[in-house]
mmCIF file of the N, C-alpha and C atoms, coordinates in Angstrom:
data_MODEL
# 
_entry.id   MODEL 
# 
loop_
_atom_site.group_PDB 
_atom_site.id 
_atom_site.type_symbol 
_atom_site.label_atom_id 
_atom_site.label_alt_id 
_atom_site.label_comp_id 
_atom_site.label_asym_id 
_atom_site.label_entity_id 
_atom_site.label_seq_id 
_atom_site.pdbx_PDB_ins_code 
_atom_site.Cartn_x 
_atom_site.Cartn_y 
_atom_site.Cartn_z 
_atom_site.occupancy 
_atom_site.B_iso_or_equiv 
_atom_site.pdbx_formal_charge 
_atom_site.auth_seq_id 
_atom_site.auth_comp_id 
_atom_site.auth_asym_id 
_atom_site.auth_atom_id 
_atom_site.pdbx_PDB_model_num 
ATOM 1   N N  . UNK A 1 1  ? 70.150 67.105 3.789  1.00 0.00 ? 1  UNK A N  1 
ATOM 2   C CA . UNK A 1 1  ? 68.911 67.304 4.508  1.00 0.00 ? 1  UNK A CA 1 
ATOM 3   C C  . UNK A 1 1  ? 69.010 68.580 5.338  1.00 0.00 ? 1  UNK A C  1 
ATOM 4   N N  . UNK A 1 2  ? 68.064 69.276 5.347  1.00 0.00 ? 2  UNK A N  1 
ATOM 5   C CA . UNK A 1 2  ? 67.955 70.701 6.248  1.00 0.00 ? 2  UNK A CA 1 
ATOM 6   C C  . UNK A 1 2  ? 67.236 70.559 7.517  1.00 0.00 ? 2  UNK A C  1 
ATOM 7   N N  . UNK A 1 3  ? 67.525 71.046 8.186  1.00 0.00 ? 3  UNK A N  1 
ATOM 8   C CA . UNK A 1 3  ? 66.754 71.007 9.766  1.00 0.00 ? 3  UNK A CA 1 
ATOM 9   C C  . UNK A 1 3  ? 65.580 71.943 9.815  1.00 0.00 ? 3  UNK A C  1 
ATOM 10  N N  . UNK A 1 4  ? 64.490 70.799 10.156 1.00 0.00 ? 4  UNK A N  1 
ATOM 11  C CA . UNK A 1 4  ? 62.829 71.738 10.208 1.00 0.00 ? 4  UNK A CA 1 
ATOM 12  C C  . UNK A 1 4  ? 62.617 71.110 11.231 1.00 0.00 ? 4  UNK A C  1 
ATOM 13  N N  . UNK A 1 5  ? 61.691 71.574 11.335 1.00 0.00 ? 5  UNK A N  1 
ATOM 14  C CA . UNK A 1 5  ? 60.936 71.454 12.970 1.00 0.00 ? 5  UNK A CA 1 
ATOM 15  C C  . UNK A 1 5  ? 60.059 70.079 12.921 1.00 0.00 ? 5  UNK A C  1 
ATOM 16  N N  . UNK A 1 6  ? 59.528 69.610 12.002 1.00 0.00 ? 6  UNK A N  1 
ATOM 17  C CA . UNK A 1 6  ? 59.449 67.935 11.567 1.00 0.00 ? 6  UNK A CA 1 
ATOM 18  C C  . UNK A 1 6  ? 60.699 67.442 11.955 1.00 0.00 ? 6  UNK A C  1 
ATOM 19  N N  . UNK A 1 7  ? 61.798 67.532 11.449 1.00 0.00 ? 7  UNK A N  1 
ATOM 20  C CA . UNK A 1 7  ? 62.567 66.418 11.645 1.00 0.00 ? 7  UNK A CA 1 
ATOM 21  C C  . UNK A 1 7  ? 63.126 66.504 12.966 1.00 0.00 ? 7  UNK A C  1 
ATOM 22  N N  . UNK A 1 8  ? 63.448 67.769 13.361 1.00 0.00 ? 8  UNK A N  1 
ATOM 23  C CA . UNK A 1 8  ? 63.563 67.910 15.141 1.00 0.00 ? 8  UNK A CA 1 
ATOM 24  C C  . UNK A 1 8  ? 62.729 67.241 16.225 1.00 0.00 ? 8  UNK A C  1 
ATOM 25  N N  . UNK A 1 9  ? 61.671 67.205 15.400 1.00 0.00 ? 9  UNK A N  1 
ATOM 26  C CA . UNK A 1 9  ? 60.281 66.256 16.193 1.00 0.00 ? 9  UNK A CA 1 
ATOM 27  C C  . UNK A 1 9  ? 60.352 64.714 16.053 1.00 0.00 ? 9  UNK A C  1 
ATOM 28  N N  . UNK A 1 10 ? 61.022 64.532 14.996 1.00 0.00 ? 10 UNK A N  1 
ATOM 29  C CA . UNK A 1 10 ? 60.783 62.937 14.505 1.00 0.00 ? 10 UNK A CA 1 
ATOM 30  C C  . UNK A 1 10 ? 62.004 62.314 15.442 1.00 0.00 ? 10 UNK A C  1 
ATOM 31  N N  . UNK A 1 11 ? 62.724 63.358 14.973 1.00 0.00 ? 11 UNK A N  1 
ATOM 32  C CA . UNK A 1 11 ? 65.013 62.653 15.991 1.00 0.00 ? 11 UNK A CA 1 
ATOM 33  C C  . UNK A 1 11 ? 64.295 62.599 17.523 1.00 0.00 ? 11 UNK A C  1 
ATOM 34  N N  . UNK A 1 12 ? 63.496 63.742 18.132 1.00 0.00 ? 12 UNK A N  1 
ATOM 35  C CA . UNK A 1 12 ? 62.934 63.528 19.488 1.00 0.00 ? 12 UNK A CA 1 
ATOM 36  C C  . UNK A 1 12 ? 62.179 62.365 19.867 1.00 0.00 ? 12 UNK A C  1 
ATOM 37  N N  . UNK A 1 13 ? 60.931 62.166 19.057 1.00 0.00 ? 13 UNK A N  1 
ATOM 38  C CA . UNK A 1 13 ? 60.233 60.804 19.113 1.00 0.00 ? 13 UNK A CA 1 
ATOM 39  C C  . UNK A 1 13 ? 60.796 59.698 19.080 1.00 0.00 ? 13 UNK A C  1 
ATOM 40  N N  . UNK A 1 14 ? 62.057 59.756 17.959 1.00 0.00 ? 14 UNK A N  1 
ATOM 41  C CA . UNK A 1 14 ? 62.851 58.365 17.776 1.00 0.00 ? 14 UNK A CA 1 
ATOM 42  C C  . UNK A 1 14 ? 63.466 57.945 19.150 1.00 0.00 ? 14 UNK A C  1 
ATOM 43  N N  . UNK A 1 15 ? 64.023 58.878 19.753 1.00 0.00 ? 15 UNK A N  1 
ATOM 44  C CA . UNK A 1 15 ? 64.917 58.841 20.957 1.00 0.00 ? 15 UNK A CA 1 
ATOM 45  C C  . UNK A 1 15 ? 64.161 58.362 22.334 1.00 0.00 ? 15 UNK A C  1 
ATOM 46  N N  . UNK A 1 16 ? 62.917 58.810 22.125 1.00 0.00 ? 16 UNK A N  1 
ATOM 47  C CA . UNK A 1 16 ? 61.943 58.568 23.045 1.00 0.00 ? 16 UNK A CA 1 
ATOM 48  C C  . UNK A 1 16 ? 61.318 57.332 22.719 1.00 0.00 ? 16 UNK A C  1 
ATOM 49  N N  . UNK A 1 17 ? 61.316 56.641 21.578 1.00 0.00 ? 17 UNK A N  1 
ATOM 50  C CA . UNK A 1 17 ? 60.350 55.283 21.241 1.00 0.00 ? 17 UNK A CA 1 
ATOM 51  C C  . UNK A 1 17 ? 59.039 55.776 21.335 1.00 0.00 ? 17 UNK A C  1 
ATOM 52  N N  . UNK A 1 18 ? 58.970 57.321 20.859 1.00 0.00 ? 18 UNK A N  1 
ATOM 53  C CA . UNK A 1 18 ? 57.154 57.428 21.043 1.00 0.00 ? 18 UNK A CA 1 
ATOM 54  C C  . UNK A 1 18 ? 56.952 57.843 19.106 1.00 0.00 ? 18 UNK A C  1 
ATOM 55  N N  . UNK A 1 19 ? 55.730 58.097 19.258 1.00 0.00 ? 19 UNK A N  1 
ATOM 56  C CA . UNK A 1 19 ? 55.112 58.846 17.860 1.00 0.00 ? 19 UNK A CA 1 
ATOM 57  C C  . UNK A 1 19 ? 55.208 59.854 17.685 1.00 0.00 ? 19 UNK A C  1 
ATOM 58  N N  . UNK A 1 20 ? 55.318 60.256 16.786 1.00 0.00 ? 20 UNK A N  1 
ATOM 59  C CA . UNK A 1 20 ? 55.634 61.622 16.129 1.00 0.00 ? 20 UNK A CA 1 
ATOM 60  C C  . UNK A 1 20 ? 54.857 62.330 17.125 1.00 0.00 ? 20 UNK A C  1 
ATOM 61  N N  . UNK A 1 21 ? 53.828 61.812 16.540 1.00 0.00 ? 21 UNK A N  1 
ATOM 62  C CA . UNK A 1 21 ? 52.428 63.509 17.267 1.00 0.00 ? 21 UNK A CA 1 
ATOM 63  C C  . UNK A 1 21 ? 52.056 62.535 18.641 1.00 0.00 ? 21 UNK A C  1 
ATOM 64  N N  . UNK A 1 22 ? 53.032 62.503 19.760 1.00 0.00 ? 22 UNK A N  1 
ATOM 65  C CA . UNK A 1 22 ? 53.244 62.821 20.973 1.00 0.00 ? 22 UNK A CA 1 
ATOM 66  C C  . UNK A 1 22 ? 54.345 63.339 21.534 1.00 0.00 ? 22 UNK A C  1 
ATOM 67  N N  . UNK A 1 23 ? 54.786 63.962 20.727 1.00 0.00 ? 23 UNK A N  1 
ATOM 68  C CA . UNK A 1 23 ? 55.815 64.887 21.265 1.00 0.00 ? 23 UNK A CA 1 
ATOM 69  C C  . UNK A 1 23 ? 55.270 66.618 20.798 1.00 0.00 ? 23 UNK A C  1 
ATOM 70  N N  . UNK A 1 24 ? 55.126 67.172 21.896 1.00 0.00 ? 24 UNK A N  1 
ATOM 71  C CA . UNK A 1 24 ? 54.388 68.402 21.596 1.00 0.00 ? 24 UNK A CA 1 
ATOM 72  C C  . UNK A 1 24 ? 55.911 68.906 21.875 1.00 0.00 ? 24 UNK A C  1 
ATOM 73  N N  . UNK A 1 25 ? 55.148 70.267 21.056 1.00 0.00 ? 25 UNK A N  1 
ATOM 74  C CA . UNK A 1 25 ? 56.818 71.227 21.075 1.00 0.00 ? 25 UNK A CA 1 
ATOM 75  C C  . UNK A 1 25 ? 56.722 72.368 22.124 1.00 0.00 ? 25 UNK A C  1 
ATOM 76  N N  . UNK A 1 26 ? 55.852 72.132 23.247 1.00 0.00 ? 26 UNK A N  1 
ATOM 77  C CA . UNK A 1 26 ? 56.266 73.169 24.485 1.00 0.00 ? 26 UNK A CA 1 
ATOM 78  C C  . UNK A 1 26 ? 56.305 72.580 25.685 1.00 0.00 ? 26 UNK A C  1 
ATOM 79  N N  . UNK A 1 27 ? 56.185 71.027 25.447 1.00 0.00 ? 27 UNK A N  1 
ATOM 80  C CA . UNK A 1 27 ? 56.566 70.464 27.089 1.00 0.00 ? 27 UNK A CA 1 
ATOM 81  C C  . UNK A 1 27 ? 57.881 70.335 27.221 1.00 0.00 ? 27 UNK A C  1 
ATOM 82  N N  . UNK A 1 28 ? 58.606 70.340 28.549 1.00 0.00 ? 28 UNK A N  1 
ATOM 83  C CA . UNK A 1 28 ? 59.876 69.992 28.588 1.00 0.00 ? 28 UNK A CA 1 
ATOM 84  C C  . UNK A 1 28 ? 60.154 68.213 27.969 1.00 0.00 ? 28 UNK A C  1 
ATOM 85  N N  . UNK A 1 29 ? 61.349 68.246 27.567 1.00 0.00 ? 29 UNK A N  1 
ATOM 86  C CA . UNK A 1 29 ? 61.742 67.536 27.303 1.00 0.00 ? 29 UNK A CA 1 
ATOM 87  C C  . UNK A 1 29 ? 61.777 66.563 28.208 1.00 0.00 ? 29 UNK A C  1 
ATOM 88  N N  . UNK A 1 30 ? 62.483 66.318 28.853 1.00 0.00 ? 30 UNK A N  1 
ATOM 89  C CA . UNK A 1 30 ? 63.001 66.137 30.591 1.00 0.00 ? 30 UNK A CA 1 
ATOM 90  C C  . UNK A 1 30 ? 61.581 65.234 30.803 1.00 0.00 ? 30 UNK A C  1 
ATOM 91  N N  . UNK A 1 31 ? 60.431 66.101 30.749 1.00 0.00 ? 31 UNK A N  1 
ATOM 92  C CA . UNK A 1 31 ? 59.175 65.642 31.728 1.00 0.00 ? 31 UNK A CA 1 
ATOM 93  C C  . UNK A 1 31 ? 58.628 64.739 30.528 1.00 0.00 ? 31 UNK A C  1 
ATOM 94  N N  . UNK A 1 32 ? 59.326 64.488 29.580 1.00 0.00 ? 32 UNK A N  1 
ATOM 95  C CA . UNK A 1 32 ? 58.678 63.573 28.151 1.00 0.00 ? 32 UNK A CA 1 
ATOM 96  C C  . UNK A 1 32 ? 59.699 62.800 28.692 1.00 0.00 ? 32 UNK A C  1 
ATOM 97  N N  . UNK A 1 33 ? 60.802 62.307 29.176 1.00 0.00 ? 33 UNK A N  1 
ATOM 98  C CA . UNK A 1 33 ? 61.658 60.516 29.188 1.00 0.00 ? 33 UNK A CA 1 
ATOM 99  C C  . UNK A 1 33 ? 63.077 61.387 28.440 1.00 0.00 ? 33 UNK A C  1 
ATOM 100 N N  . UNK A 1 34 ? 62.900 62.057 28.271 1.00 0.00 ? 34 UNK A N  1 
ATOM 101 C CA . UNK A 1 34 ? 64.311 62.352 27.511 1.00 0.00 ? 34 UNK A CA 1 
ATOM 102 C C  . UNK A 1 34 ? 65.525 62.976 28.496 1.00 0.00 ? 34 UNK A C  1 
ATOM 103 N N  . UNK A 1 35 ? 66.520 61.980 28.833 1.00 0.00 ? 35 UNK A N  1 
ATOM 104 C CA . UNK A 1 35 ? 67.621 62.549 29.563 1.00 0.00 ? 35 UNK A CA 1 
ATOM 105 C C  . UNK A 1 35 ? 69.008 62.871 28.838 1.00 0.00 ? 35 UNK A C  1 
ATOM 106 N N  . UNK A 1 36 ? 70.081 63.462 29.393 1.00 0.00 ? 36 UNK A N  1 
ATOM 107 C CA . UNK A 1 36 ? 70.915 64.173 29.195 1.00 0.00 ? 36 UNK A CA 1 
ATOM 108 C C  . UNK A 1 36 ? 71.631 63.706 27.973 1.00 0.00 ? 36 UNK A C  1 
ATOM 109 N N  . UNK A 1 37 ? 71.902 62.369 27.923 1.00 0.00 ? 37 UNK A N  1 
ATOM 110 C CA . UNK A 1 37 ? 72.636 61.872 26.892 1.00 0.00 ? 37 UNK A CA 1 
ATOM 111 C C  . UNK A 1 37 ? 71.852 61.579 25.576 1.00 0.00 ? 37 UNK A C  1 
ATOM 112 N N  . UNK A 1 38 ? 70.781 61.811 25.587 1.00 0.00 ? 38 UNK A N  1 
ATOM 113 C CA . UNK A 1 38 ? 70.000 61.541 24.241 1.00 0.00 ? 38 UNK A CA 1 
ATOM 114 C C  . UNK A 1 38 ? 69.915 62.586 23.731 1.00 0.00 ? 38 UNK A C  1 
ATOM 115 N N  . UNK A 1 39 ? 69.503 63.550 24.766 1.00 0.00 ? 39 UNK A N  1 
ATOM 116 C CA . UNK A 1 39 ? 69.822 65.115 24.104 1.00 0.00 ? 39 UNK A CA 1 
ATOM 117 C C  . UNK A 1 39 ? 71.316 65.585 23.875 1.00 0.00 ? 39 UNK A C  1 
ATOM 118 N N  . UNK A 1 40 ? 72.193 64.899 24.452 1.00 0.00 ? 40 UNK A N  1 
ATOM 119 C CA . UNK A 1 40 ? 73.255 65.662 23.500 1.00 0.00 ? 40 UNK A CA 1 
ATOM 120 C C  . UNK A 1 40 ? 73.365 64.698 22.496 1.00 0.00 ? 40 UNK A C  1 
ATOM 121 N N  . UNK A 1 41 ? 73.341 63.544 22.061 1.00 0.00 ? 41 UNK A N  1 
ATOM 122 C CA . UNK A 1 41 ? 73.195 63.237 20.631 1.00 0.00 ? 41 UNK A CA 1 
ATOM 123 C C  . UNK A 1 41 ? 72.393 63.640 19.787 1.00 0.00 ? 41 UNK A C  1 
ATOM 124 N N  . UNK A 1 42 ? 70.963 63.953 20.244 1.00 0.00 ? 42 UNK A N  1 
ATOM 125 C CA . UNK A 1 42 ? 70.121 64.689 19.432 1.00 0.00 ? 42 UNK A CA 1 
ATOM 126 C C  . UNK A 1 42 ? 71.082 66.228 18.962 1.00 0.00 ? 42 UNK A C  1 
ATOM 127 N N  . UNK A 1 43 ? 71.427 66.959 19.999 1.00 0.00 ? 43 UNK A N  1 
ATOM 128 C CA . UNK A 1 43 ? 72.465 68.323 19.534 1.00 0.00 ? 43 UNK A CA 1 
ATOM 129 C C  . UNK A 1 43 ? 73.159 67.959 18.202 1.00 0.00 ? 43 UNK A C  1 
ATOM 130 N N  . UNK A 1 44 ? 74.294 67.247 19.070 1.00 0.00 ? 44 UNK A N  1 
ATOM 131 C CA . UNK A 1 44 ? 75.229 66.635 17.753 1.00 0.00 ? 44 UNK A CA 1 
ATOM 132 C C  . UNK A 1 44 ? 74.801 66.766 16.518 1.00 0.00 ? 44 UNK A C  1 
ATOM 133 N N  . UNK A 1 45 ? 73.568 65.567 16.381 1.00 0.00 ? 45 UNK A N  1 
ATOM 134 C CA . UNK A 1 45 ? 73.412 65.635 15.379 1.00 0.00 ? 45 UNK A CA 1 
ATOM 135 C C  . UNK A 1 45 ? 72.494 66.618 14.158 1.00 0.00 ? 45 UNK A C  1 
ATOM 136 N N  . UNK A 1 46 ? 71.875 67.376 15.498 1.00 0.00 ? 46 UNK A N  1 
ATOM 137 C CA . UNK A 1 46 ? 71.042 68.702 14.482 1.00 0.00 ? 46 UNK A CA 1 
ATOM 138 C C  . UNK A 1 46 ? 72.528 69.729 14.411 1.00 0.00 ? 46 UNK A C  1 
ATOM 139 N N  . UNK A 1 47 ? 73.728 69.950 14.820 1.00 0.00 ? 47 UNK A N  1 
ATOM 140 C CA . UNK A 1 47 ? 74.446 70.712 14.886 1.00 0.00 ? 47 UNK A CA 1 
ATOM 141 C C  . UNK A 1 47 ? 75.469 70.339 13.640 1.00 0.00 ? 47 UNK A C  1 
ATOM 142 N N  . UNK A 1 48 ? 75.221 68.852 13.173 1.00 0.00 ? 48 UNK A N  1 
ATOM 143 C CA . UNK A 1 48 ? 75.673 68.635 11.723 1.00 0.00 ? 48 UNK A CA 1 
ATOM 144 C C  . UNK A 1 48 ? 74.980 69.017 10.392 1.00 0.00 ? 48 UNK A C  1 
ATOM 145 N N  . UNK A 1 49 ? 73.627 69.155 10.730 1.00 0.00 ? 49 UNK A N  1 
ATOM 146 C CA . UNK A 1 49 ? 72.888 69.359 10.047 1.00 0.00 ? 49 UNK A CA 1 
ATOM 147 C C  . UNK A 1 49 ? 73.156 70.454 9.576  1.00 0.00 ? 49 UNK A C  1 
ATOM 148 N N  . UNK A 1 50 ? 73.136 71.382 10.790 1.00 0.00 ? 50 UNK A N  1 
ATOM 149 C CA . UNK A 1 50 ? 73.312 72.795 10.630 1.00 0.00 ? 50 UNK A CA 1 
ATOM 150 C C  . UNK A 1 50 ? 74.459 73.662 11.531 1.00 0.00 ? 50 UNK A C  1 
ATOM 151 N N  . UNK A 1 51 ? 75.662 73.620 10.819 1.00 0.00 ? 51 UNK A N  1 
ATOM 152 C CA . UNK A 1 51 ? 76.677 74.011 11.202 1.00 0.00 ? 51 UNK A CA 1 
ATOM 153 C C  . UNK A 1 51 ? 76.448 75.390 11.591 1.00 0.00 ? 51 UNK A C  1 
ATOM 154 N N  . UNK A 1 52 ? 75.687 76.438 11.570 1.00 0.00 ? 52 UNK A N  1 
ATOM 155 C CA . UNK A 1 52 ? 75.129 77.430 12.511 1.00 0.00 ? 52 UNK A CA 1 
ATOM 156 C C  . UNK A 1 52 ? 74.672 77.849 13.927 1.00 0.00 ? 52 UNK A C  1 
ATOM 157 N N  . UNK A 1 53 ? 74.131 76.649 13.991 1.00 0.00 ? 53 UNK A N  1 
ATOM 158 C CA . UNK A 1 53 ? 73.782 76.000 15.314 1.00 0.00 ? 53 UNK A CA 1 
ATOM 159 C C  . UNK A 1 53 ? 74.500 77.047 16.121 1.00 0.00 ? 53 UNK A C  1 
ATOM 160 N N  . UNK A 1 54 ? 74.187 78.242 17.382 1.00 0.00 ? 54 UNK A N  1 
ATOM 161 C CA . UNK A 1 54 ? 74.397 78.603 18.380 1.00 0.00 ? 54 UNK A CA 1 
ATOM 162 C C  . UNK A 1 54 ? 74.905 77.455 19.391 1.00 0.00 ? 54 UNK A C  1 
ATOM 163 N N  . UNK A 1 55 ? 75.910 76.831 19.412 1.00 0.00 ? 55 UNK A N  1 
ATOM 164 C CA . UNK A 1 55 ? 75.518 75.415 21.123 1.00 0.00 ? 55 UNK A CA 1 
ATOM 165 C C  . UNK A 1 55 ? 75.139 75.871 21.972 1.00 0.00 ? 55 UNK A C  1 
ATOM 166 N N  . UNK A 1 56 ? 75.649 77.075 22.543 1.00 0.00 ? 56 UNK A N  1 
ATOM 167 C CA . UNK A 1 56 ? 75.860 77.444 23.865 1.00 0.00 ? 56 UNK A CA 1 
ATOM 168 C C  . UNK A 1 56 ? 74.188 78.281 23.992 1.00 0.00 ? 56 UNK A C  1 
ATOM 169 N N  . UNK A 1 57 ? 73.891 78.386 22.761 1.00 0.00 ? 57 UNK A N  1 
ATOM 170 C CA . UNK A 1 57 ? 72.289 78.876 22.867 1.00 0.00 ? 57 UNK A CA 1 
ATOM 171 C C  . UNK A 1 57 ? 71.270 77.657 23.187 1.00 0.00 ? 57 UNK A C  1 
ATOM 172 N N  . UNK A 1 58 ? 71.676 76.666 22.468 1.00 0.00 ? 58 UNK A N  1 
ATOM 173 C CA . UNK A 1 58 ? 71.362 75.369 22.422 1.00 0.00 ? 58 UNK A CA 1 
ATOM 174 C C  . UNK A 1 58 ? 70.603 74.527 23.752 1.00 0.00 ? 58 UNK A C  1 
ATOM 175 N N  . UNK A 1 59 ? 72.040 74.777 24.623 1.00 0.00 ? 59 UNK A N  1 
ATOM 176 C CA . UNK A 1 59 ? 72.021 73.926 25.102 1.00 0.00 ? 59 UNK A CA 1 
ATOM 177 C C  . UNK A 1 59 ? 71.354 74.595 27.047 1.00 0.00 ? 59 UNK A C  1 
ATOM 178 N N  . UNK A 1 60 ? 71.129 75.687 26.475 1.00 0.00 ? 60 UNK A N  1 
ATOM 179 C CA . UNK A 1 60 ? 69.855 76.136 27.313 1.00 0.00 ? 60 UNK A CA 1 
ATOM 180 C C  . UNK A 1 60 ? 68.360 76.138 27.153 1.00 0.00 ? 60 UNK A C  1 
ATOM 181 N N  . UNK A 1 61 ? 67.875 75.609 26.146 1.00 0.00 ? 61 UNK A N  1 
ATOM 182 C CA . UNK A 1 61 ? 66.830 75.222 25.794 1.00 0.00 ? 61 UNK A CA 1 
ATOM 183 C C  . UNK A 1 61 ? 65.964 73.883 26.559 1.00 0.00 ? 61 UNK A C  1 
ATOM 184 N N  . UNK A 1 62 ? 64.912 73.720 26.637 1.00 0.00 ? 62 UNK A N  1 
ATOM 185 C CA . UNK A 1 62 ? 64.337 72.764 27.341 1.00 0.00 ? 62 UNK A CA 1 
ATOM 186 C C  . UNK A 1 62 ? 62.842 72.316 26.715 1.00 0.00 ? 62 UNK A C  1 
ATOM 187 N N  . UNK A 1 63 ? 62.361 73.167 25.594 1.00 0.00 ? 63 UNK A N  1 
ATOM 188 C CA . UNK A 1 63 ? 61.270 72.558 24.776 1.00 0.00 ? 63 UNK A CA 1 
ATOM 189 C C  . UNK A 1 63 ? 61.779 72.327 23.288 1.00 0.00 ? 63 UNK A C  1 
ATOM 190 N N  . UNK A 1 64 ? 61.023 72.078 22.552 1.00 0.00 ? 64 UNK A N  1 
ATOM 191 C CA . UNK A 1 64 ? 61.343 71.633 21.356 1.00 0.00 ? 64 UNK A CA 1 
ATOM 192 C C  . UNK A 1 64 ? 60.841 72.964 20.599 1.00 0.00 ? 64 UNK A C  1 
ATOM 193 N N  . UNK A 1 65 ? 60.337 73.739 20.939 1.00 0.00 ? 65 UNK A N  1 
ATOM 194 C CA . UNK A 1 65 ? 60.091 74.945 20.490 1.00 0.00 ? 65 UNK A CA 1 
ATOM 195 C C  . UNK A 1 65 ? 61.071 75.932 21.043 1.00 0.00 ? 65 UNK A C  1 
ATOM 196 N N  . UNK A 1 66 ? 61.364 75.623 21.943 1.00 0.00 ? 66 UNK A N  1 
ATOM 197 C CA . UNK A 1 66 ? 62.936 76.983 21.795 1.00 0.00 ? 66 UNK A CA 1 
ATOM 198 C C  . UNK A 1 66 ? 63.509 75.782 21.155 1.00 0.00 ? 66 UNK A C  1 
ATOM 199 N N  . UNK A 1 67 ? 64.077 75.200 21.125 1.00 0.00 ? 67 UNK A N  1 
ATOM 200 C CA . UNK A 1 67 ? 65.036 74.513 19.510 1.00 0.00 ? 67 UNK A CA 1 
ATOM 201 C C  . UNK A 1 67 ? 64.986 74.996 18.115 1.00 0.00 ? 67 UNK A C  1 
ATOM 202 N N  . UNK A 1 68 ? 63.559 75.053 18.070 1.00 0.00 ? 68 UNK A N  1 
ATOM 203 C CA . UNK A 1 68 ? 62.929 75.041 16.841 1.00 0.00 ? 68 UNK A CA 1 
ATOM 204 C C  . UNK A 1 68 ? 63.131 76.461 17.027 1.00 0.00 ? 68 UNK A C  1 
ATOM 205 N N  . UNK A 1 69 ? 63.103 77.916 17.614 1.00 0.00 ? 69 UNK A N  1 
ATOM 206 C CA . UNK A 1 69 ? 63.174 79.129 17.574 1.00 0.00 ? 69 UNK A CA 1 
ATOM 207 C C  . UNK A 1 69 ? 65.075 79.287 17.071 1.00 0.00 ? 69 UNK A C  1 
ATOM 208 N N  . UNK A 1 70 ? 65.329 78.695 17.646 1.00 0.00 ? 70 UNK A N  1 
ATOM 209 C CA . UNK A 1 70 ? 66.917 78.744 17.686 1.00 0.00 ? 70 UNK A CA 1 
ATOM 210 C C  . UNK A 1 70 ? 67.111 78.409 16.581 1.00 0.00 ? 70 UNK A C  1 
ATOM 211 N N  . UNK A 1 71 ? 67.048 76.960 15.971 1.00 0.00 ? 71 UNK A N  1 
ATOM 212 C CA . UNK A 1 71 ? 67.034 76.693 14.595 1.00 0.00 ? 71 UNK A CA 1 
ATOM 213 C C  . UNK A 1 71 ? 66.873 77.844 13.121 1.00 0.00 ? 71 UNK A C  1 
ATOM 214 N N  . UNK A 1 72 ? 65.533 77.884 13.490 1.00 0.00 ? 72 UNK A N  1 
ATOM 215 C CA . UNK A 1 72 ? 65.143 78.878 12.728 1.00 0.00 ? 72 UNK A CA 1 
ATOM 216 C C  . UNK A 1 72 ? 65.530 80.199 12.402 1.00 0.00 ? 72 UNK A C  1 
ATOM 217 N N  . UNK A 1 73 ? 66.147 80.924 13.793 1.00 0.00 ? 73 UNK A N  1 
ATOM 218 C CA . UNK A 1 73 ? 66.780 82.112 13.716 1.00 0.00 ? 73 UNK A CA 1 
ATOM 219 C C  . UNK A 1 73 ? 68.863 81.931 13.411 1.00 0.00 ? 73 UNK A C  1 
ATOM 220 N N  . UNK A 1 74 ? 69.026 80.743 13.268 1.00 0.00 ? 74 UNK A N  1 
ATOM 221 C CA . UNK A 1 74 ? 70.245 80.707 12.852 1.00 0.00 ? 74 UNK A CA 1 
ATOM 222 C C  . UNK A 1 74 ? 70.249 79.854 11.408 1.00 0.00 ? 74 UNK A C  1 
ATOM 223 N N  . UNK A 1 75 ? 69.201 80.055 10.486 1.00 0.00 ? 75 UNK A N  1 
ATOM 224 C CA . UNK A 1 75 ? 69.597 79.375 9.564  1.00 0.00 ? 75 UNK A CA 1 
ATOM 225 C C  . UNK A 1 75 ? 69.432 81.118 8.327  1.00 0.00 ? 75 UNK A C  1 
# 
């Protein structure tokens, strides 16, 4: 499986117990229910996905759209 910005959205929603299309990709995370430890399993596991993965770019991010920028520019 490859990492798109769907499935970055879906691993977020899952983590959150919400729906897909309520997770917009420029609110913080944080201010959506999502705390520290869900997001680093969410990392983890997009960082298996895609062994490219920047972390340390990563893990300054705070919307799902810088993810999704990051993603995208390291694949």
């Amino acid at each position: 499986m490859t990492l798109t910005l769907e499935k970055m959205r879906a691993d977020v929603a899952a983590a959150l117990d919400l729906p897909v299309e309520e997770v917009p990709s420029d609110e913080h995370l944080g201010d959506l229910g999502l705390d520290s430890i869900a997001l680093m399993r969410l990392l983890m596991g997009w960082e298996e996905l895609q062994p490219t993965l920047p972390s340390e770019k990563l893990y300054e991010c705070e919307t799902l759209a810088a993810f999704w920028d990051i993603a995208r520019a390291a694949q």
